[in-house]
C-alpha positions in Angstrom: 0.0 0.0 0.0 1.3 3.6 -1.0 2.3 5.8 2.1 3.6 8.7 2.7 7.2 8.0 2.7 7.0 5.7 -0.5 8.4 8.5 -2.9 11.1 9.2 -0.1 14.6 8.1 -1.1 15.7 5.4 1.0 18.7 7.3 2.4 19.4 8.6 4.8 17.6 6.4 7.1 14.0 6.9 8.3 15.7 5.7 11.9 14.7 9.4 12.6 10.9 9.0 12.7 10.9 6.5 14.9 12.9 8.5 17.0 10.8 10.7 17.2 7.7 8.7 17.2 9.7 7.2 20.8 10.2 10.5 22.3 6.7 11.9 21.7 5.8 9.1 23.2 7.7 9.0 26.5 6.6 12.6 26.8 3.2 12.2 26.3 3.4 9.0 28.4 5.1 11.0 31.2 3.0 13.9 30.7 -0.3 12.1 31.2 0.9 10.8 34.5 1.7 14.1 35.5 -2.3 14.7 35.0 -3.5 12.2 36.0 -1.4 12.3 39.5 -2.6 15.9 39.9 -6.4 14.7 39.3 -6.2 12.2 42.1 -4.5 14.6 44.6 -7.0 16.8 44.1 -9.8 14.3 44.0 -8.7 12.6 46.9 -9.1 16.1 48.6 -12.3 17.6 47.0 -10.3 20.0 45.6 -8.3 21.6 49.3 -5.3 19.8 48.6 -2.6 20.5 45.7 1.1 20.1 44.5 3.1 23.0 44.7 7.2 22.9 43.7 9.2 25.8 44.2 7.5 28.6 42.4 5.0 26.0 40.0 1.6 24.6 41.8 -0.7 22.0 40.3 -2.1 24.5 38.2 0.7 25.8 36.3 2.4 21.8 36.7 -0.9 20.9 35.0 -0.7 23.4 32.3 2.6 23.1 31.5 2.0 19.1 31.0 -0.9 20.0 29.4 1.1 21.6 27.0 3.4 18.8 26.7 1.2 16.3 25.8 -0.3 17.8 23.0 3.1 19.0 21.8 4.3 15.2 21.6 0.6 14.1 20.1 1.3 16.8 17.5 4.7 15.5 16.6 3.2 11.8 17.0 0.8 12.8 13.8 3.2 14.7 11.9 5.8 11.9 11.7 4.2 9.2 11.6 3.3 7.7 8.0 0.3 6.6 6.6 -1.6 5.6 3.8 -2.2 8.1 1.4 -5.4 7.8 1.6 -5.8 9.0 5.4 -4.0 12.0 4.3 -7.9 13.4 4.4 -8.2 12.7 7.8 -4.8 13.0 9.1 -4.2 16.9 7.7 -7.2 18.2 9.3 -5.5 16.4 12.8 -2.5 17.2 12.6 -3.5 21.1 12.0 -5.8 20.4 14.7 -3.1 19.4 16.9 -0.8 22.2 16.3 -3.5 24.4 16.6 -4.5 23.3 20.5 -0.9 23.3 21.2 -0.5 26.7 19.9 -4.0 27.8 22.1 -2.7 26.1 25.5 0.7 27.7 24.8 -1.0 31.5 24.8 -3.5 30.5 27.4 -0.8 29.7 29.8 1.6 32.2 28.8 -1.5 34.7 29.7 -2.3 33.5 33.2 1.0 32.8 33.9 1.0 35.9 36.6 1.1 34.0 39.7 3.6 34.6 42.6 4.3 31.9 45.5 6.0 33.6 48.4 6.4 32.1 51.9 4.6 34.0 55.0 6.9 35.8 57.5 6.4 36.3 61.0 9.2 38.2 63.0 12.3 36.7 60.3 10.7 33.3 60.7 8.8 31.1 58.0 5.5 30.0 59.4 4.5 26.8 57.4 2.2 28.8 55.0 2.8 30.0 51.7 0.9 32.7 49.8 0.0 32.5 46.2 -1.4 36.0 44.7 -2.5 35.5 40.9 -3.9 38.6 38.6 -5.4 39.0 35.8 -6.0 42.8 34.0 -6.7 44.7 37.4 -8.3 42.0 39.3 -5.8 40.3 41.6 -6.3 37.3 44.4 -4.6 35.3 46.7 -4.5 31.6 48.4 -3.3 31.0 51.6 -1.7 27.6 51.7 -0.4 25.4 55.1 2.5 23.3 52.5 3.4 19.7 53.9 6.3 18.8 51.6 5.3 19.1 47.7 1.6 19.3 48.8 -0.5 22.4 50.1 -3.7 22.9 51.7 -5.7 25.9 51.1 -6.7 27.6 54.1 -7.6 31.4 53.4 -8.2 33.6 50.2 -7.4 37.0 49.6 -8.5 39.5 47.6 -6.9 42.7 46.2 -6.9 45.8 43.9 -5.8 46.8 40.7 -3.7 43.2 40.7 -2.0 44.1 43.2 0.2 41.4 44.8 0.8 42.5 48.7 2.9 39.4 50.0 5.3 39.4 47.4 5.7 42.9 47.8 5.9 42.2 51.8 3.3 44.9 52.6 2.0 42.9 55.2 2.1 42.0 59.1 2.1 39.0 60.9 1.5 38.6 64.6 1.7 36.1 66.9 -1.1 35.4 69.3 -1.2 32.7 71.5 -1.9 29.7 69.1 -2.8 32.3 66.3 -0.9 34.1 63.6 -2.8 37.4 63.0 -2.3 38.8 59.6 -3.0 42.2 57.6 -2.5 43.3 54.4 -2.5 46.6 52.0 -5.5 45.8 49.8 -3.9 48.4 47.3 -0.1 49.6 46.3 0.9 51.9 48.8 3.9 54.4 46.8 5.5 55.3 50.4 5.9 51.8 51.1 5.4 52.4 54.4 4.4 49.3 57.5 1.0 48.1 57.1 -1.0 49.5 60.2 -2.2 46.7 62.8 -4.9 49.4 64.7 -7.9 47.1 63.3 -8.9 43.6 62.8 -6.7 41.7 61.1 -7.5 39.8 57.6 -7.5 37.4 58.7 -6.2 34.4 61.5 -4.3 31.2 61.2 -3.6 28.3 63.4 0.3 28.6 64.2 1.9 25.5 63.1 3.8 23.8 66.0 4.7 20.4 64.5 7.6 21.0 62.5 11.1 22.9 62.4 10.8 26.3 60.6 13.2 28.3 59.3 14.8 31.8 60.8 16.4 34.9 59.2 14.1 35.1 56.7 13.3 38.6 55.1 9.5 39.2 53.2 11.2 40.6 50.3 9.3 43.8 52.0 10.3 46.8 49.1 12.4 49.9 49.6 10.0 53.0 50.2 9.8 55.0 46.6 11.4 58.3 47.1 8.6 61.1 47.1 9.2 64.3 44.7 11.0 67.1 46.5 8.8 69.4 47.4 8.4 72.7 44.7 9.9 75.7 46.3 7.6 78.6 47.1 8.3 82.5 46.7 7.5 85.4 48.8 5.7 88.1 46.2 9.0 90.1 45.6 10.5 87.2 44.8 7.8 86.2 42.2 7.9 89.4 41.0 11.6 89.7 40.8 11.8 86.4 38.9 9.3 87.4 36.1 10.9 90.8 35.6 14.2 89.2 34.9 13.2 86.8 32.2 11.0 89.7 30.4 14.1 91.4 30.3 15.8 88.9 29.4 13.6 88.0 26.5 13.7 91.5 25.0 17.2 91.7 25.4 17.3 88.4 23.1 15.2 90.4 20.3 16.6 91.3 16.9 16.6 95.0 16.5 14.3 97.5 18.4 11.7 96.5 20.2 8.4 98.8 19.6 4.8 98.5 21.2 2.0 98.0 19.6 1.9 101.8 18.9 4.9 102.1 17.5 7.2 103.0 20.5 10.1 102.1 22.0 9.6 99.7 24.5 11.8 99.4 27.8 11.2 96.6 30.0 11.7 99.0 33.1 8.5 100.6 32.2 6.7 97.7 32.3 3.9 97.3 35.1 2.7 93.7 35.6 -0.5 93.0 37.6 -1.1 91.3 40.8 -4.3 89.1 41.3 -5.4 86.5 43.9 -5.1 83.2 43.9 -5.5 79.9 46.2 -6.2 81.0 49.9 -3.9 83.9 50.2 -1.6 83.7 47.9 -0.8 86.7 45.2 0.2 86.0 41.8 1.7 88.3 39.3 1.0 88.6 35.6 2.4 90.4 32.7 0.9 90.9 28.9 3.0 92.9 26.6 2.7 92.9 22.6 5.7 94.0 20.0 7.0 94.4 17.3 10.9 93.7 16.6 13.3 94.0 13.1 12.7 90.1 12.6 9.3 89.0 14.8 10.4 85.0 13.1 14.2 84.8 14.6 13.1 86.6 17.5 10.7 84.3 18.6 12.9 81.6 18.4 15.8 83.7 20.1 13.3 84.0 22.7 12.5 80.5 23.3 16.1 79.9 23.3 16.7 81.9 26.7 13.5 80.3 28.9 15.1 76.9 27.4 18.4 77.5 28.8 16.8 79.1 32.5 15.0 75.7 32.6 11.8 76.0 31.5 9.6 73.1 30.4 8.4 73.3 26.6 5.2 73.0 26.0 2.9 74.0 22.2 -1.1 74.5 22.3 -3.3 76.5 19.6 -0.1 77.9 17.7 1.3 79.0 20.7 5.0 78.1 22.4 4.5 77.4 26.0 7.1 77.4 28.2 6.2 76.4 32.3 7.7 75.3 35.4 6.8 74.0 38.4 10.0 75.4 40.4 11.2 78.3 39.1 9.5 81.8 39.8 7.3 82.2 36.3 4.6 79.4 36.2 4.0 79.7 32.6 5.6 81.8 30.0 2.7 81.8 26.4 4.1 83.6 23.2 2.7 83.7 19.4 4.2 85.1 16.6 1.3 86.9 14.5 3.0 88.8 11.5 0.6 87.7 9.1 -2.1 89.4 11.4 -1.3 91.9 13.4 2.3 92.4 13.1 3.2 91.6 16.1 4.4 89.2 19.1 2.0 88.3 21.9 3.7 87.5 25.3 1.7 86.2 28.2 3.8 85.8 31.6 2.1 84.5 35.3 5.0 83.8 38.2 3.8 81.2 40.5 1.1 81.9 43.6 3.8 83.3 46.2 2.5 83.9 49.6 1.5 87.1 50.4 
């Protein structure tokens, strides 16, 4: 009967199929126990008990097999020959089996998100281990007591935005008598500061007295996040004196004269900015000038050229250039160029709310 591998020259040896035909085997032999071991722990249990080694539990164990298994049934199809004939049914299966292989591959890959950390009490381990899943912004957690490569669930955890809080060791564990008390940031907390114990705990667990545990063991608890330094503030002369300066500055950076809008001179001395109110009691002082100059186009960008070297933040809206700051004395610098219109520049300055 014509098969697959009739038209195949006869060297080199087809040795290699059945190589490979024995290994997909083995693995989907091995594989399958791995399954079916992990069903009858569980069954056994009604579900409370599960394998967990290292970092992998039953569930990933299971995928991972899972994965395995059709992996070596796809290659099992691929090489093995056959009639030409069941080349109708054995294309569709083989594609079929590639396909699922593909599929549990991403599946796994995409909940793949777990963390297993051991609970901490006071540097020692306790006999529990937590494991904190997430998926997009949910995030949960078991509680397991572990007796060698099995685990029992005992308590389950829920958190925000997947947040993981044990491996992130923003949590507290006290010892109570017979208990271990336990609480927990629901949420990432930036400051990274210890998790307050003036309420009911979480939760409560039987302290495990039959067996030796471990000491000298750190919860991995992170390093606070630094917070921003805080912005400086300015009295009102300060403000004031800040705003002048770079005004002057930006008209000394002009090419040619500088005229007003009615055609004269303009000297930044005579210049009067405004102060209004803001926040509580703060002042805040503001500045609106228009001009004219030999070359509006290079001194616009001459312009923008000394507010970027004092340190100001760019910044473009509604064909204007922005320039802003949170630290320095002028909150927000706003100049456009309108030749086309008016003939001239408009300049907008406010210095930051200073304390009056």
């Amino acid at each position: 009967m014509t098969t697959e591998s009739d038209n195949e020259s006869p060297t080199p040896s087809r040795s290699w199929r059945r190589i490979a035909l024995l290994l997909a085997g083995a693995i989907l032999f091995c594989s399958t126990t791995v399954l079916v071991t992990l069903l009858i722990v569980s069954t056994a249990s009604d579900g409370a008990t599960s394998v967990l080694i290292g970092a992998v539990d039953s569930e990933l164990l299971s995928g991972l097999a899972l994965i395995a298994a059709l992996a070596a049934l796809a290659t099992g199809l691929c090489v093995i020959p056959v009639p030409r004939l069941w080349l109708i049914l054995m294309i569709p299966a083989r594609a079929v089996a590639i396909a699922a292989t593909a599929l549990a591959g991403i599946v796994c890959f995409l909940t793949s998100s777990s963390t297993v950390v051991p609970l901490v009490a006071n540097g020692c381990e306790t006999g529990y281990v937590v494991k904190e899943e997430s998926f997009l912004l949910a995030g949960w957690g078991t509680i397991y007591r572990q007796d060698g490569v099995l685990v029992t669930a005992v308590e389950r955890t829920l958190s925000d935005d997947g947040y993981h809080p044990f491996a992130d060791g923003a949590y507290t564990v006290a010892e109570d008598g017979a208990s271990l008390r336990v609480w927990r940031n629901f949420s990432f907390d930036y400051s990274a500061a210890p998790v307050t114990t003036d309420r009911d705990p979480d939760f409560t667990l039987p302290k495990l007295t039959d067996r030796a545990l471990a000491c000298g063991v750190s919860t991995g608890a992170r390093t606070p996040i630094p917070s921003a330094p805080a912005a400086p503030t300015y009295g009102a002369d300060e403000a004031r004196a800040g705003l002048e300066n770079m005004v002057a500055a930006s008209l000394d950076a002009a090419v040619g004269p500088v005229h007003d809008s009615a055609g004269q001179l303009l000297d930044a001395d005579e210049l009067s900015p405004v102060s209004t109110a803001c926040g509580e009691n703060g002042t805040r002082i503001g500045l609106g000038l228009t001009f004219e100059t030999a070359d509006n186009g290079a001194t616009l960008a001459r312009i923008l050229k000394v507010w970027d070297a004092a340190g100001y933040a760019p910044d473009r809206a509604m064909q204007e250039d922005i320039r802003f700051s949170n630290a320095l004395p002028v909150e927000k610098m706003s100049i456009r160029d309108s030749t086309s219109i008016d003939g001239l520049i408009h300049m907008q300055v406010a210095s930051q709310c200073s304390a009056r």
